[in-house]
C-alpha positions in Angstrom: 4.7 -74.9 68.6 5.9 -74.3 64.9 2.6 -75.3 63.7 1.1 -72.3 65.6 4.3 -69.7 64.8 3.4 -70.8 60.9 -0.3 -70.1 61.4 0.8 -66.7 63.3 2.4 -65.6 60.5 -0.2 -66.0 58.1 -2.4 -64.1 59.6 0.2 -61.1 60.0 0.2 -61.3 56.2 -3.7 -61.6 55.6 -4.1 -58.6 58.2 -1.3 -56.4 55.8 -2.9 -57.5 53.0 -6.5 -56.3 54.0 -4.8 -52.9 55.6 -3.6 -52.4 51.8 -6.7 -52.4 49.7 -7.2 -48.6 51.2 -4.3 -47.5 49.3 -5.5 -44.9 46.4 -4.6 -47.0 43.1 -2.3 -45.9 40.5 -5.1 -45.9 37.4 -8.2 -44.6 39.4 -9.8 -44.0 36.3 -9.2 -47.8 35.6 -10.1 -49.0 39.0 -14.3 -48.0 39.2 -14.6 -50.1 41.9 -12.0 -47.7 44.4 -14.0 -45.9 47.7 -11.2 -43.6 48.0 -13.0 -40.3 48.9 -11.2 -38.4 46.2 -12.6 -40.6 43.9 -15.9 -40.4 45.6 -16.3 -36.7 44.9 -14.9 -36.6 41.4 -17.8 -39.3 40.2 -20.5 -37.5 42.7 -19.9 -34.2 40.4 -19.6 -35.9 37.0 -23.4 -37.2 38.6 -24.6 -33.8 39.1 -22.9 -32.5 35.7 -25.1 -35.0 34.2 -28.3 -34.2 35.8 -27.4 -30.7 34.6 -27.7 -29.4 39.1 -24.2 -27.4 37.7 -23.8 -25.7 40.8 -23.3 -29.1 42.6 -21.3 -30.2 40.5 -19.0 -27.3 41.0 -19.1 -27.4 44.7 -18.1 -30.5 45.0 -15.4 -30.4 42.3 -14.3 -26.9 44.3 -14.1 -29.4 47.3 -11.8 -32.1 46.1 -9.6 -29.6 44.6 -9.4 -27.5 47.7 -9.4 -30.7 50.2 -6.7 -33.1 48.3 -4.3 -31.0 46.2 -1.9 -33.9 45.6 -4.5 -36.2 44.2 -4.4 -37.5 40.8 -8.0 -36.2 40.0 -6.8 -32.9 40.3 -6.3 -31.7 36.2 -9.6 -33.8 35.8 -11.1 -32.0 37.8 -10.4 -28.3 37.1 -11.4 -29.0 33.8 -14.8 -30.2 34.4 -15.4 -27.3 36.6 -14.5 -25.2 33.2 -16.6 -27.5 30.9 -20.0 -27.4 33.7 -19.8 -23.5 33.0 -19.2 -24.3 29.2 -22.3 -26.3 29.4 -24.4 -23.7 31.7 -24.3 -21.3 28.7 -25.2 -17.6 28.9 -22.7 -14.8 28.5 -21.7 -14.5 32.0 -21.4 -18.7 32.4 -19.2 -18.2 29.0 -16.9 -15.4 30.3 -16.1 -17.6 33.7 -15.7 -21.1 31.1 -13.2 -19.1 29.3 -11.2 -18.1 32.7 -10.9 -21.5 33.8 -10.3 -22.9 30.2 -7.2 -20.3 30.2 -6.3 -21.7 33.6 -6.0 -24.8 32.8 -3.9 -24.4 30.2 -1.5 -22.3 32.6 -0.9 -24.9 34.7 -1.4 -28.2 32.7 0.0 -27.1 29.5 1.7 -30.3 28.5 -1.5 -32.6 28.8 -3.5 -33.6 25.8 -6.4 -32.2 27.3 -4.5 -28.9 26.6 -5.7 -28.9 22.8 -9.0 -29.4 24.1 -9.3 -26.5 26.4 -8.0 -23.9 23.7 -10.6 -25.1 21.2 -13.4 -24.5 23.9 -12.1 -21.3 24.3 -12.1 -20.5 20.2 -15.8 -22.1 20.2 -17.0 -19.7 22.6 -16.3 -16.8 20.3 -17.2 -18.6 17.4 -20.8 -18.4 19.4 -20.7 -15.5 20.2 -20.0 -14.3 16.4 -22.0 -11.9 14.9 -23.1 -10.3 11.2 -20.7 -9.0 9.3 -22.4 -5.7 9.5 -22.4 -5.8 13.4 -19.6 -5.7 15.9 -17.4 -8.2 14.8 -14.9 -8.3 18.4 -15.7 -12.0 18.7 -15.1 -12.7 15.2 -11.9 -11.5 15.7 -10.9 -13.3 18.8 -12.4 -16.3 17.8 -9.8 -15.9 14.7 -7.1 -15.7 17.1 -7.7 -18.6 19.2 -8.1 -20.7 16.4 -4.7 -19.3 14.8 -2.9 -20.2 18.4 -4.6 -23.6 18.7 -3.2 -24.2 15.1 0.2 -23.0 15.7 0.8 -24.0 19.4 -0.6 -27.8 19.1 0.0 -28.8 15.3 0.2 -32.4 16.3 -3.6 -32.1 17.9 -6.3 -34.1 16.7 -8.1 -31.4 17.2 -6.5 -29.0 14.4 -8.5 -30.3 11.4 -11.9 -29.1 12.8 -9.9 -25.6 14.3 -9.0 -25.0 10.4 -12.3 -25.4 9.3 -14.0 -23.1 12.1 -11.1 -20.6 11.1 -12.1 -20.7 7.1 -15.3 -20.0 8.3 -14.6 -17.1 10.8 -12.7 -15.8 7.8 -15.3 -15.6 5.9 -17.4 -13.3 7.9 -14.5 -11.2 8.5 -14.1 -11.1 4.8 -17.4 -10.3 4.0 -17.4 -7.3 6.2 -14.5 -5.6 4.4 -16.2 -6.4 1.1 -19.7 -4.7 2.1 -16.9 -1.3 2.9 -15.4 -1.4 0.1 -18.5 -1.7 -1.7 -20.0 1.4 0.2 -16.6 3.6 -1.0 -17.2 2.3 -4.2 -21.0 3.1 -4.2 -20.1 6.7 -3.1 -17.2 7.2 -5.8 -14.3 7.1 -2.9 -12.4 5.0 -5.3 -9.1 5.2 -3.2 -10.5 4.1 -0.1 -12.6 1.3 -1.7 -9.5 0.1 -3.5 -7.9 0.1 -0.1 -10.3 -1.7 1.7 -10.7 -4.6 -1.0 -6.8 -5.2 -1.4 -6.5 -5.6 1.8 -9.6 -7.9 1.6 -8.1 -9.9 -1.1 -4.4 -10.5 0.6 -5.8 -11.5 3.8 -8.5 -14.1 3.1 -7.9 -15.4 -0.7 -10.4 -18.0 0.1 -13.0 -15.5 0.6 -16.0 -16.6 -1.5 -16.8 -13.2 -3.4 -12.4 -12.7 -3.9 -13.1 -12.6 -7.7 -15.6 -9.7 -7.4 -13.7 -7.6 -4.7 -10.8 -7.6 -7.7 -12.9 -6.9 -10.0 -14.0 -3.9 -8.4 -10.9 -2.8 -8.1 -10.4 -2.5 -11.4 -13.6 -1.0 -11.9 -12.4 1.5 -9.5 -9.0 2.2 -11.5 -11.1 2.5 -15.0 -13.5 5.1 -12.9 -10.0 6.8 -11.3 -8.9 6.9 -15.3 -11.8 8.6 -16.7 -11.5 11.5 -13.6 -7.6 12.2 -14.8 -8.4 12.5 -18.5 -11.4 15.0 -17.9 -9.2 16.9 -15.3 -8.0 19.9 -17.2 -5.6 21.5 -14.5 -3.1 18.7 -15.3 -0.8 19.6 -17.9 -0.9 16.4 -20.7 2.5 14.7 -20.1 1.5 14.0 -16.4 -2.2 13.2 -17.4 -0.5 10.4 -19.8 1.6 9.4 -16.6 -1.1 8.9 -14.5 -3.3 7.3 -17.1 -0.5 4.6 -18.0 0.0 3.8 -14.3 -3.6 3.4 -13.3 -4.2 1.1 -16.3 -1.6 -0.7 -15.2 -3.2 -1.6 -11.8 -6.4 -2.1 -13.2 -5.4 -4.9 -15.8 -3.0 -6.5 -12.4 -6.4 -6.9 -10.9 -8.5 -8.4 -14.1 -5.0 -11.0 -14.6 -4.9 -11.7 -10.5 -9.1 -12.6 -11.5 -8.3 -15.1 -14.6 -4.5 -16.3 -12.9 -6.2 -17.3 -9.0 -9.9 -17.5 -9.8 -10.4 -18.8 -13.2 -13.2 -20.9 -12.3 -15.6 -18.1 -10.6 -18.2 -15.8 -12.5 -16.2 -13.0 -12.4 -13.1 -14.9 -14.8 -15.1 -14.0 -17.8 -15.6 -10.5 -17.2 -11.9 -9.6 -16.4 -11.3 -11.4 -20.0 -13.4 -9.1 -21.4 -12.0 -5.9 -19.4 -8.5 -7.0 -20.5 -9.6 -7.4 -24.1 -11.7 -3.4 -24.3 -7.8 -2.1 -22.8 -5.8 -3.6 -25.1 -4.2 -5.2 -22.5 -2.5 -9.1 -22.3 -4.7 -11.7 -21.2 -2.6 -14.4 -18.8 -3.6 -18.1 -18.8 -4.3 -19.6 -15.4 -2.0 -23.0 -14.6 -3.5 -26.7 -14.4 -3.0 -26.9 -10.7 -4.4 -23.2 -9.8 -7.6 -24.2 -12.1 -8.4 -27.7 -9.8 -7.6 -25.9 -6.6 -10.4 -23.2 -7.6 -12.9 -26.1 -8.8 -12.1 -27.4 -5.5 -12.7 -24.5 -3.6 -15.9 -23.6 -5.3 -17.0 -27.2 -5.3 -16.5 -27.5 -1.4 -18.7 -24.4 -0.9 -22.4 -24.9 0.4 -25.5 -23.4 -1.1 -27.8 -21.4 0.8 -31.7 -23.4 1.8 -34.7 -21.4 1.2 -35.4 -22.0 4.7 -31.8 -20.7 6.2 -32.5 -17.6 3.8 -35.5 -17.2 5.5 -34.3 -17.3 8.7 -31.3 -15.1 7.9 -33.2 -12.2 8.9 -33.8 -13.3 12.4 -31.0 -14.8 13.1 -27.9 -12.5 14.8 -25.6 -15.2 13.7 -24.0 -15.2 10.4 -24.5 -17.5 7.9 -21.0 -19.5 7.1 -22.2 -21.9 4.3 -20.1 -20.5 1.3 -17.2 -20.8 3.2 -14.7 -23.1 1.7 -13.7 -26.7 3.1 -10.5 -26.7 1.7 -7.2 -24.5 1.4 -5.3 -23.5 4.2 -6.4 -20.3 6.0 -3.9 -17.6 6.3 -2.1 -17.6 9.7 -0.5 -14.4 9.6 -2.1 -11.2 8.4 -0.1 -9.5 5.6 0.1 -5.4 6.5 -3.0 -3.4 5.2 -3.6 -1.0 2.2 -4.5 2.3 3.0 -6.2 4.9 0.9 -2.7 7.4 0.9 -0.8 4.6 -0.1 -2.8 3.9 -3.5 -2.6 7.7 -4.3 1.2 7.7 -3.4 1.8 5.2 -6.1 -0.2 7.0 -8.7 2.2 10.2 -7.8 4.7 8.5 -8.0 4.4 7.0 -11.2 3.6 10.5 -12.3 6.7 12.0 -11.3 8.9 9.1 -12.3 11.1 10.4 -15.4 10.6 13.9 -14.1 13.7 13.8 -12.1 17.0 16.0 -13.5 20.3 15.0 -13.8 24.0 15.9 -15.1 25.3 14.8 -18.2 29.4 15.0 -19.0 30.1 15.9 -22.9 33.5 14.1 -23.8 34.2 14.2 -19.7 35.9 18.0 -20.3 35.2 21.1 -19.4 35.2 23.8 -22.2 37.1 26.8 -21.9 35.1 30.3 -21.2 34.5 32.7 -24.0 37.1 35.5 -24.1 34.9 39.3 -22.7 33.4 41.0 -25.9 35.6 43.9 -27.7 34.6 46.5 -29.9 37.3 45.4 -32.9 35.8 41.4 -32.9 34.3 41.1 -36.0 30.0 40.6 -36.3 29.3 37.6 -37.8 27.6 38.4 -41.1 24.2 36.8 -41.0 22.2 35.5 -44.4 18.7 35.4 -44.8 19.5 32.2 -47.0 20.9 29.9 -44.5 19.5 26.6 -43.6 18.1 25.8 -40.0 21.2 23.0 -40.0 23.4 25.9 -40.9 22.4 28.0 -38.4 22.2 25.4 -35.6 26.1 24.1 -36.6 26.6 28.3 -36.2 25.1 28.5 -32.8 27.2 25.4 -31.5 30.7 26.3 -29.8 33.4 24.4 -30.8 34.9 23.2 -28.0 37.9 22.3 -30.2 38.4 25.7 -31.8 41.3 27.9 -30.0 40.9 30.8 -27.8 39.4 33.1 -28.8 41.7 36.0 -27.2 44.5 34.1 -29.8 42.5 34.9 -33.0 43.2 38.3 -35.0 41.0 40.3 -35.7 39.3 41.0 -39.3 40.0 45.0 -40.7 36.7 47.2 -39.9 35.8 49.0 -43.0 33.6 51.8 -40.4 36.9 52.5 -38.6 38.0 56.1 -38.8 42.3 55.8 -40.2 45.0 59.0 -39.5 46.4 58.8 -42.9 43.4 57.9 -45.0 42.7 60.9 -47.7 39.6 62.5 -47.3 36.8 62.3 -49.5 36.8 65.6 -51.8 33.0 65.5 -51.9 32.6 65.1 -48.4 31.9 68.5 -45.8 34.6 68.3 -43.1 33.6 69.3 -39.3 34.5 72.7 -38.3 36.6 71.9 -35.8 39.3 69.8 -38.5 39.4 72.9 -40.6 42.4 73.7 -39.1 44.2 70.7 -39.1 44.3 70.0 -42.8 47.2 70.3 -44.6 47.9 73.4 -47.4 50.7 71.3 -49.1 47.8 69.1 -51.2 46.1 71.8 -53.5 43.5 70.2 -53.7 42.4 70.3 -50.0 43.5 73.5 -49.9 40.7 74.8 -52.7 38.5 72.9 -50.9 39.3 74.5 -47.8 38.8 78.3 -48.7 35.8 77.3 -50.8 33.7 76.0 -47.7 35.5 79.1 -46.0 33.8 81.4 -48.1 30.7 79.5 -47.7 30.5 79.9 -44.0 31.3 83.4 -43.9 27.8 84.0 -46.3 25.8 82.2 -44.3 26.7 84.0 -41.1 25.8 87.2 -43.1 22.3 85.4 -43.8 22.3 85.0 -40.0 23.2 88.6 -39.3 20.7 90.1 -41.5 17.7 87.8 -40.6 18.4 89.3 -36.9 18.6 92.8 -37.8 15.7 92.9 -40.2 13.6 91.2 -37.0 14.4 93.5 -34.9 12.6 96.4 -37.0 9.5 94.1 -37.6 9.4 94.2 -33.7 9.9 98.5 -33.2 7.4 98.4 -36.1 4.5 96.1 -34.8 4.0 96.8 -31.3 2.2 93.7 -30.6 
């Protein structure tokens, strides 16, 4: 009887242990042999996925997602339905492949496979990318995926290659701004050009053509220059304002060339720019010389067969980007054409501001109002220009002037100065002269007598016309 209870119970336990092997496993992924259905459609669509039937292998991934939300094939699976669009291809296939990408990452943002999803996202611009001539709306996208893939998962294996795709993406955007600025230069818009290749320059420093964007520029400041000193409105204290200033920014552009670039073409011909305006020539540092010979050596040289192709090809051509240096991550704000003519106003106009000045920190007493007995300061034609100038100076030191006395006029009429005995009197002081001098008194009757004859002159003249007029009736 306890032979038979023993045996019972061994067969309770086989029994369990058979009704437990239908139990979905911890590692699926590790245990190929499972038959649990989930299972069963997740490798039924990675079969369809292979065999390129994409639709099958979305309907069946829709229908594990849909019929077992809890399982542990679920993240696999949403991101397989994102990579069988990736893989589709075509515009419309790529827009949907982005959706789900961006969906994935919204609600499995902690998994590894995270990374992974944001790079296929950044690779589908990066496809879509353009000439630099043509629109360049995935260019720029495809620089901001990259940028967030770099930033939001920096401990990816997957950053290296996003850092190269971005240097190259860079490129073409750089390349763009430089074929602008090189049409304003072409049509003698020097401020826009130098706008347009500034901001070129302080956005992507590892552009391949950086040394002869700067060199344009100060191309563009010589040609700006040569405009002010043939402008004849501008008086000639601001024209040498405005020339100092602009040669200043051209030889900051030929040293930015020889201190960041010294290895490129263009080195050379700052040198020589620097040299013709008399202008200091910087020396480049060890370290900024081997970064630039790494840079340049990095760079990949155009086939004849890609050169060929160029032409037919809507894609741009990334082989002189650079494999090394880090790309910028933040773009710096832009140069605009108003801003390069504000500075050259404002360097013109930068000593011409007034100002007040204190002498000995005092303020000099007024001048006392003008009178008729001051004294006129006797003036000789002999006097130095250092004489005169002390003359013209107040003395702030000297006392009022209302407290000075005044000098004797010799031109002032006197009461009791004797007259001159040569000299005719007025007629109305004849009677005001005194008889007691005998003198005046001689005087007196003598220039008496005198009038009274020339009123007889008078009398007679008047008279004798008078007859000339009874006479001659005309």
């Amino acid at each position: 009887m306890r032979r038979n209870s023993i045996f019972v119970l061994l067969a309770l336990v086989l029994a369990l242990t058979v009704g437990c092997t239908n139990k979905k496993s911890v590692n699926p992924l590790a245990n190929v042999g499972s038959k649990q259905p989930d299972k069963v459609l997740f490798d039924r669509a990675m079969d369809a996925m292979k065999h390129n039937r994409f639709d099958v292998a979305r309907m069946t991934l829709q229908t594990l997602i849909n019929t077992y939300p809890d399982s542990e094939f679920i993240a696999r699976a949403k991101l397989a339905v994102a990579d069988s669009w990736y893989a589709e291809g075509g515009s419309t296939a790529m827009q949907q492949a982005e959706i789900e990408y961006k969906d994935f990452r919204t609600f499995f943002p902690n998994m590894p496979e995270a990374a992974e999803a944001q790079l296929k996202v950044a690779n589908i611009h990066y496809q879509e990318m353009e000439k630099p001539d043509r629109d360049y709306t995935h260019a720029m996208r495809a620089e901001e995926e990259y940028r967030s893939l770099i930033q939001e998962y920096p401990d990816s294996k997957l950053v290296p290659e996003a850092k190269q795709r971005l240097r190259e993406v860079q490129e073409v955007l750089a390349d763009r701004e430089f074929g602008i600025g090189r049409f304003y230069y072409l049509r003698l818009a020097y401020p826009a050009a130098i706008a347009r290749l500034r901001t070129l320059v302080d956005r992507y420093p590892l552009y391949s053509g950086a040394d002869q964007a700067l060199f344009m520029i100060g191309q563009s400041y010589e040609a700006e220059i040569e405009l002010v000193r043939k402008n004849g409105r501008m008086n000639e204290v601001a024209k040498s304002k405005a020339i100092d200033g602009l040669t200043k920014e051209a030889a900051d552009a030929y040293g930015q060339i020889i201190k960041r670039y010294p290895a490129m073409d263009a080195a050379v011909d700052a040198k020589d720019r620097l040299i013709a305006m008399h202008q200091p020539v910087p020396r480049p540092t060890r370290a900024m010389l081997e970064q630039n010979k790494k840079e340049v050596a990095s760079r990949h040289e155009a086939t004849l067969m890609s050169t060929v192709m160029r032409g037919f090809d809507r894609h741009p051509d990334v082989a002189k980007a650079t494999h090394s240096g880090d790309p910028t991550m933040i773009d710096p704000p832009p140069v605009t054409a108003t801003d390069v003519v504000r500075s050259v106003t404002a360097s013109m106009s930068a000593d011409n501001k007034l100002g007040v000045r204190t002498i000995n920190g005092k303020v000099t007493p007024n001048e006392a109002a003008p009178r008729s007995d001051t004294p006129a300061v006797a003036t000789d034609d002999t006097a130095t220009p250092a004489a005169d100038q002390a003359a013209s100076t107040p003395d702030t030191t000297a006392p009022v002037a209302a407290e000075l006395k005044p000098a004797a006029d010799p031109n002032e009429l006197k009461p009791n100065v004797d007259a001159d005995p040569n000299a005719l009197p007025p007629l109305q002081q004849s009677n005001q002269i005194d008889t007691s001098n005998g003198t005046t008194a001689s005087a007196s009757s003598t220039t008496a007598a005198k009038t009274e004859e020339m009123a007889d002159i008078s009398s007679s003249k008047k008279k004798k016309k008078k007859g000339i007029a009874k006479i001659n009736p005309f």
